[in-house]
C-alpha positions as CSV (number, residue, x, y, z in Angstrom):
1,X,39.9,-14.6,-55.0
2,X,38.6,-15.6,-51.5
3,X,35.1,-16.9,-51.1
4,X,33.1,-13.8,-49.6
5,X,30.4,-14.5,-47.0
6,X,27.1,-13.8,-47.9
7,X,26.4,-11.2,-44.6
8,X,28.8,-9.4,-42.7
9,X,29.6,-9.6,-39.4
10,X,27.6,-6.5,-37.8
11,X,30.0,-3.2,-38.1
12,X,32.5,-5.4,-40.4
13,X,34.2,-3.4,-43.3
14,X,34.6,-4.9,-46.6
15,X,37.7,-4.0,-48.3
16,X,39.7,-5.2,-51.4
17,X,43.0,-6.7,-50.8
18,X,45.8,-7.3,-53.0
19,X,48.7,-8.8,-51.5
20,X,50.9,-8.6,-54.1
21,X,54.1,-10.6,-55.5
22,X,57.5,-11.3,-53.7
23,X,57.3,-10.5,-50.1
24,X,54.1,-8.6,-50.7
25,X,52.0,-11.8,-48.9
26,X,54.2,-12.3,-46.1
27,X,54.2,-8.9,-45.4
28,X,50.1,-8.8,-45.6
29,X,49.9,-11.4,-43.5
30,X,51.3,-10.0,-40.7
31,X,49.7,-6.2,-41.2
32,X,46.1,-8.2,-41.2
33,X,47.4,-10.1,-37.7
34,X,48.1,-6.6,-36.2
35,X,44.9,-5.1,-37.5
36,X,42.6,-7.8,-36.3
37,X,44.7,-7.4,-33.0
38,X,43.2,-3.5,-32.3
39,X,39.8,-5.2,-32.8
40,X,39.2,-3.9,-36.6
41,X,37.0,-6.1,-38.1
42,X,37.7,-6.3,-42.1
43,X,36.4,-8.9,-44.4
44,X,39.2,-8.9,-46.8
45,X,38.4,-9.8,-50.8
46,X,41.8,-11.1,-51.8
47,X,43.6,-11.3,-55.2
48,X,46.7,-13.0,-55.2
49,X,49.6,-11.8,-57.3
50,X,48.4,-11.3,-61.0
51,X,44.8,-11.6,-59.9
52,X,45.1,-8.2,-59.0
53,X,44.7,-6.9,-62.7
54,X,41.8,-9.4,-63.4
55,X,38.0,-7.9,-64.4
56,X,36.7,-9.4,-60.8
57,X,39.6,-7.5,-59.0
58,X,38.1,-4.3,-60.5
59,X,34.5,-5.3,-60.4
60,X,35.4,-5.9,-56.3
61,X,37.5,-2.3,-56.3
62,X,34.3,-0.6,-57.7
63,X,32.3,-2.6,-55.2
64,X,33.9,-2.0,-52.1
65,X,35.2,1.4,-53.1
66,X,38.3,0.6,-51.0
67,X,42.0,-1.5,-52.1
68,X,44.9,-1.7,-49.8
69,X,47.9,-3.2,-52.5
70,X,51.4,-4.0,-52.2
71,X,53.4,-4.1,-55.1
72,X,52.4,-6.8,-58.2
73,X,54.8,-8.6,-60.7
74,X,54.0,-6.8,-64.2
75,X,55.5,-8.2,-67.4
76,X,57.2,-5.6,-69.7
77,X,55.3,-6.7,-73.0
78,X,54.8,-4.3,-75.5
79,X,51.1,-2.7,-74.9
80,X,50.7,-4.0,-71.6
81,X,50.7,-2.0,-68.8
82,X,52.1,-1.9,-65.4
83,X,49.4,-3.3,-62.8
84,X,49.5,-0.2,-60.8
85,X,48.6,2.1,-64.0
86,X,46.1,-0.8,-65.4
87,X,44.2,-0.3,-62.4
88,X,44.5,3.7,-61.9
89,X,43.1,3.7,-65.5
90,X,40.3,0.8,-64.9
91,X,39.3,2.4,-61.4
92,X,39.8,6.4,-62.5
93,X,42.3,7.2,-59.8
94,X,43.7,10.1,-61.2
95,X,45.7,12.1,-57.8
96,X,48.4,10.1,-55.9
97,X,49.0,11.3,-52.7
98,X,52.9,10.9,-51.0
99,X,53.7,11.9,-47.4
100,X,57.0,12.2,-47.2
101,X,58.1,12.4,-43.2
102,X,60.5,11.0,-41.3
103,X,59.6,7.9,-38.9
104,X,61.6,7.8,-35.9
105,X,64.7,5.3,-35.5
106,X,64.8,5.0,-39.2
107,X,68.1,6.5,-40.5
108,X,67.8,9.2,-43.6
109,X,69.5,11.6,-45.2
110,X,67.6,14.8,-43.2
111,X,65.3,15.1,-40.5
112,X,63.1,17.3,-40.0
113,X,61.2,16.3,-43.1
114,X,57.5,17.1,-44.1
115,X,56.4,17.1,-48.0
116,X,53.0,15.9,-49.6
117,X,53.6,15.4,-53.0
118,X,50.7,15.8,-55.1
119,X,50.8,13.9,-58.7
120,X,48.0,13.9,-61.4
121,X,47.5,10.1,-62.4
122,X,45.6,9.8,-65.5
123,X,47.2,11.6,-67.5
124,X,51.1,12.6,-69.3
125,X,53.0,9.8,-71.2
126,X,51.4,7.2,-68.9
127,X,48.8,7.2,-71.4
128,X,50.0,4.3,-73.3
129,X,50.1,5.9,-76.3
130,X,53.2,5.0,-78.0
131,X,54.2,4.3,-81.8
132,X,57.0,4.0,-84.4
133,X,56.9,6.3,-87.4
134,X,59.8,4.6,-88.6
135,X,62.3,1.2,-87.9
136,X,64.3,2.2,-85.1
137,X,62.0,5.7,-84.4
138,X,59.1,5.5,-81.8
139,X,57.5,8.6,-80.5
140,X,55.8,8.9,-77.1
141,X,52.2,10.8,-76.6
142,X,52.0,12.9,-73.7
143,X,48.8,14.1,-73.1
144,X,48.0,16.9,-71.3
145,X,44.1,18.6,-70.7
146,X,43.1,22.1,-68.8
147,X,40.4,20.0,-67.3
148,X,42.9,17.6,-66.0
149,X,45.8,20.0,-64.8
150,X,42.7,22.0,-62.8
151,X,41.4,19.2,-60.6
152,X,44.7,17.9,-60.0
153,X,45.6,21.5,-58.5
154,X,42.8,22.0,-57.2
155,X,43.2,18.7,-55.1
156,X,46.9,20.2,-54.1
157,X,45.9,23.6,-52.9
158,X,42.6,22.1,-50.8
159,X,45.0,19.6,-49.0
160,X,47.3,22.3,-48.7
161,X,44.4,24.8,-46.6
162,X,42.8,21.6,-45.1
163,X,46.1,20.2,-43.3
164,X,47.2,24.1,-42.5
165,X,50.4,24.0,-45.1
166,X,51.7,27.3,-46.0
167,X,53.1,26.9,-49.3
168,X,52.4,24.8,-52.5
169,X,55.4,24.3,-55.3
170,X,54.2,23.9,-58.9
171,X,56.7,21.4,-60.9
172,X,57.2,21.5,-64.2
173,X,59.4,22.1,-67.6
174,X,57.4,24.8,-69.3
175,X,60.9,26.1,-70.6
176,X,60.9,22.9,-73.2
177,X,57.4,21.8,-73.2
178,X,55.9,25.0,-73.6
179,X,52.2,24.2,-74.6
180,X,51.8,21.0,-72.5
181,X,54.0,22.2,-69.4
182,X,52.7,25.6,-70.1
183,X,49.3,24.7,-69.6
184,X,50.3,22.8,-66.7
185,X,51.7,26.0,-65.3
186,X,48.9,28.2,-66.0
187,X,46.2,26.2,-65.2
188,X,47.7,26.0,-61.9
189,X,49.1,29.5,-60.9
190,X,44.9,30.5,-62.2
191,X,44.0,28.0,-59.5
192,X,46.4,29.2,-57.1
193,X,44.5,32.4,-57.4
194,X,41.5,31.4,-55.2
195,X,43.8,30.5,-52.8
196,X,45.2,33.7,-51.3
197,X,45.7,32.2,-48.0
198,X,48.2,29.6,-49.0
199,X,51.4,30.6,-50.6
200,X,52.7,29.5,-54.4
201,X,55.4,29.0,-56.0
202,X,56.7,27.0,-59.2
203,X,60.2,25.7,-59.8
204,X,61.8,23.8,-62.8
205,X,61.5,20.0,-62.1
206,X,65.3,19.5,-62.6
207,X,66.3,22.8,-60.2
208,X,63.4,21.5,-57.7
209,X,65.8,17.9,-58.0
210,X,69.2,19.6,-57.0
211,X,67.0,22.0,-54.3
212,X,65.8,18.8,-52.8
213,X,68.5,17.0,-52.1
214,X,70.3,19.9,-50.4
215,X,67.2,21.6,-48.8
216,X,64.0,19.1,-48.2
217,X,62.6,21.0,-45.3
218,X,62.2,24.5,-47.6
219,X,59.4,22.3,-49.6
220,X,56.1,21.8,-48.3
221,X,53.6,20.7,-51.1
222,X,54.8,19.8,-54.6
223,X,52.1,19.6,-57.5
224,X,53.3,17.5,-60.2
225,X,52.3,16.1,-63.5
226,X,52.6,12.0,-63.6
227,X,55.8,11.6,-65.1
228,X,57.7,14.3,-63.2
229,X,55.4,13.1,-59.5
230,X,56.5,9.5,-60.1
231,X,60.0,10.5,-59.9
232,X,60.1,12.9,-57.4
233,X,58.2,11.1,-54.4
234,X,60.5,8.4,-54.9
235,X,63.3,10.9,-54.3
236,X,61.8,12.7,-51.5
237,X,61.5,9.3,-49.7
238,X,65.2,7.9,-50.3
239,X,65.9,11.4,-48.7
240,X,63.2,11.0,-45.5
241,X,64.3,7.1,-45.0
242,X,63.7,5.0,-47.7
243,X,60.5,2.2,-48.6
244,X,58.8,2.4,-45.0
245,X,57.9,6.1,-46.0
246,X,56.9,5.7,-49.7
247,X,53.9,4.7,-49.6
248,X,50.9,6.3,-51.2
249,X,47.0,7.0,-51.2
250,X,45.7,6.8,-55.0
251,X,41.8,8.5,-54.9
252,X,39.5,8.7,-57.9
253,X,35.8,10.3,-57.7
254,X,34.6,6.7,-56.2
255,X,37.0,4.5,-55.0
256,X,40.5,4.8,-53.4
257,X,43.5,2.6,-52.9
258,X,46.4,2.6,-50.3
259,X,49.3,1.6,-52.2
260,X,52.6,0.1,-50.9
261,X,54.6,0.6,-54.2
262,X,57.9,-1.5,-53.1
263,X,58.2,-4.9,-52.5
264,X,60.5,-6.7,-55.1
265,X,63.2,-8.5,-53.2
266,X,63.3,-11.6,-54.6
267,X,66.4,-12.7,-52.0
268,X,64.0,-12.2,-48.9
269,X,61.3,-14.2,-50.0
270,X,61.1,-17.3,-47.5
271,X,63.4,-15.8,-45.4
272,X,61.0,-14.4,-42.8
273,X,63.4,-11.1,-42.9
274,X,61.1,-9.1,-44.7
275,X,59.7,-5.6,-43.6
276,X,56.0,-5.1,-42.9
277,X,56.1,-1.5,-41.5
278,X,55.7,0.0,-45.1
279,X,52.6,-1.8,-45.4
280,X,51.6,-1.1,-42.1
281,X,52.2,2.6,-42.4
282,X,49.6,2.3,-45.3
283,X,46.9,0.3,-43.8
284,X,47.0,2.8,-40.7
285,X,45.6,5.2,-43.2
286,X,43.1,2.7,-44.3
287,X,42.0,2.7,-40.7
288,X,41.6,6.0,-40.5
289,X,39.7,6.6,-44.0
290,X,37.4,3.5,-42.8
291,X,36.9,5.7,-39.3
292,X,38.4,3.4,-37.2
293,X,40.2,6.2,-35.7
294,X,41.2,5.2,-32.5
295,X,42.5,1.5,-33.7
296,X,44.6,3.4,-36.4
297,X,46.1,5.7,-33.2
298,X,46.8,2.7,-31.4
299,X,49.1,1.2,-34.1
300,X,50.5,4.5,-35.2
301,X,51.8,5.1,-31.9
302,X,52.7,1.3,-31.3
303,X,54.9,0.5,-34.5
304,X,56.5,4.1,-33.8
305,X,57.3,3.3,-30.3
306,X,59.0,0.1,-31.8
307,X,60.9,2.2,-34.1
308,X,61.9,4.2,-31.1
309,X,62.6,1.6,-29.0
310,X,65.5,0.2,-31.5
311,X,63.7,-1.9,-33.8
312,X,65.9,-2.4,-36.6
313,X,64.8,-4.2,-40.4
314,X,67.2,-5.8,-43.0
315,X,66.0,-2.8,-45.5
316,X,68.1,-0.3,-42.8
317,X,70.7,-2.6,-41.8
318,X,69.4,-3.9,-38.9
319,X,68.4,-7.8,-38.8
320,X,64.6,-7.8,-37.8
321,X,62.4,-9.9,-39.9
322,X,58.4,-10.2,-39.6
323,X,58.0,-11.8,-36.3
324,X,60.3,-9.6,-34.6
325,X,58.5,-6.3,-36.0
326,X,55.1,-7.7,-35.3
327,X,55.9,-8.8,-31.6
328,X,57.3,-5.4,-31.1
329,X,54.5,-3.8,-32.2
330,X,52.1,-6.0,-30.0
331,X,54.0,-5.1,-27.2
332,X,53.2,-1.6,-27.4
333,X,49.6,-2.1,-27.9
């Protein structure tokens, strides 16, 4: 944890920074160069690697009400969880928010691509809650509550009038999980109700699979539980471009984190090839949510003008590495 000064530089914003594990602080370090270089001035509380899912890394989330992560080393032991859900529970971050769209130069399976996926975080099998009933049987608790399934479409179909998307796609399996899916269902086609201007839809999670990998454009915004939102974003990206556009914006009634959930390649560390721009696509909307709108302009339009210009990353088969994407950027600035 860094050593916080006790006042702020006048019109400083104090934010909670977790750089994560890997390539996760190489990475931060050059997204922090490029922020300070459009004049944002951000005193950064940092938590290195597994500090991230330490009491004082919550105590400073609560604090500052604002994280920008990369993605942390968890250990698979039995009744611990992942970082990223240990802190979604600790900090109440219960809607993740994915923007899948395509970012020019980078190659992907379709253009033309344009989907906010909407997933509940707090609830489903994510819970925790496992046990065995018998050696060699273990059984799974998902949980499911009207309360939760309502303010999780609620979220989707506000985003959906407040960003002027026409269409909202309920996800589910209510044709095997017919009281906890089925509620899902309801709850949301009730809440779609109040919505007359924006059109809905539901579709069967595994059917909304095999639609999106032939027709991504036809989907707009996807409501999904935890389980079945985890999975789709990540296949909505691989279909938009891959890591640089899977990153997402985790929100809770008091605090909110911008999350770059990828990160783990262990052969790039030390190599200086690593790729920043998924961070940086993520601390843009930092910027933004801190009102720093026109700095967050600036190196929207600089790092996409790079893109544009030819900029190429190891991740897409090019052989840029952090110094070449951040003096692109600059260049554009």
């Amino acid at each position: 944890m860094t050593e916080l000064p006790t006042e702020f530089p006048p019109g400083a914003h104090e934010v909670t920074l977790m750089p994560g594990s890997w390539i996760g602080p190489a990475c931060t370090d050059v997204v922090r160069e490029l922020i300070a270089d459009v004049g944002v001035d951000i005193v950064w509380d940092v938590f290195e690697g597994p500090e991230a899912a330490s009491d004082a890394a919550i105590e400073s989330a609560r604090r500052t009400g604002v994280v920008l992560k990369n993605r942390v080393r968890s250990s698979r032991t039995e009744g611990q969880l992942p970082v990223s859900v240990h802190l979604r529970k600790s900090l109440g971050l219960w809607a993740q928010l994915r923007h899948v769209k395509n970012l020019p130069g980078v190659p992907a399976r379709f253009s033309g691509v344009d989907i906010l996926v909407v997933r509940e975080t707090s609830e489903d099998i994510y819970n925790g809650f496992e046990h065995q009933t018998a050696p060699g049987v273990y059984e799974s608790v998902k949980l499911t509550t009207r309360a939760g399934c309502e303010r999780i479409a609620v979220k989707a179909f506000e985003l959906a009038r407040e960003q002027g998307r026409k269409k909202v796609t309920i996800v589910h399996k209510s044709n095997i999980m017919k009281k906890s899916d089925g509620l899902f269902l309801k709850t949301a086609q009730e809440v779609a109700a109040r919505y007359p201007d924006v059109a809905c839809d539901e579709v069967i999670v595994d059917a909304l699979c095999m639609k999106l990998v032939r027709w991504p454009t036809s989907f707009d915004v996807l409501l999904c539980g935890n389980l079945f939102g985890d999975i789709v974003s990540d296949l909505a990206a691989g279909l938009a471009g891959g890591i640089s556009v899977g990153g997402s914006v985790n929100q809770g009634d008091d605090v909110i984190m911008f999350e770059n959930p990828h990160g783990k390649a262990p052969e790039l560390v030390g190599t200086g090839k690593a790729n920043p721009i998924p961070m940086l696509v993520m601390a843009v909307d930092l910027l933004r949510h801190l009102g720093e709108e026109a700095a967050a302009e600036r190196l929207s339009v600089a790092y996409h003008a790079a893109l544009e210009g030819g900029l190429s990353t190891v991740d897409i088969g090019g052989d840029a590495g952090l110094v070449e994407v951040r003096e692109a950027i600059r260049s554009h600035l």
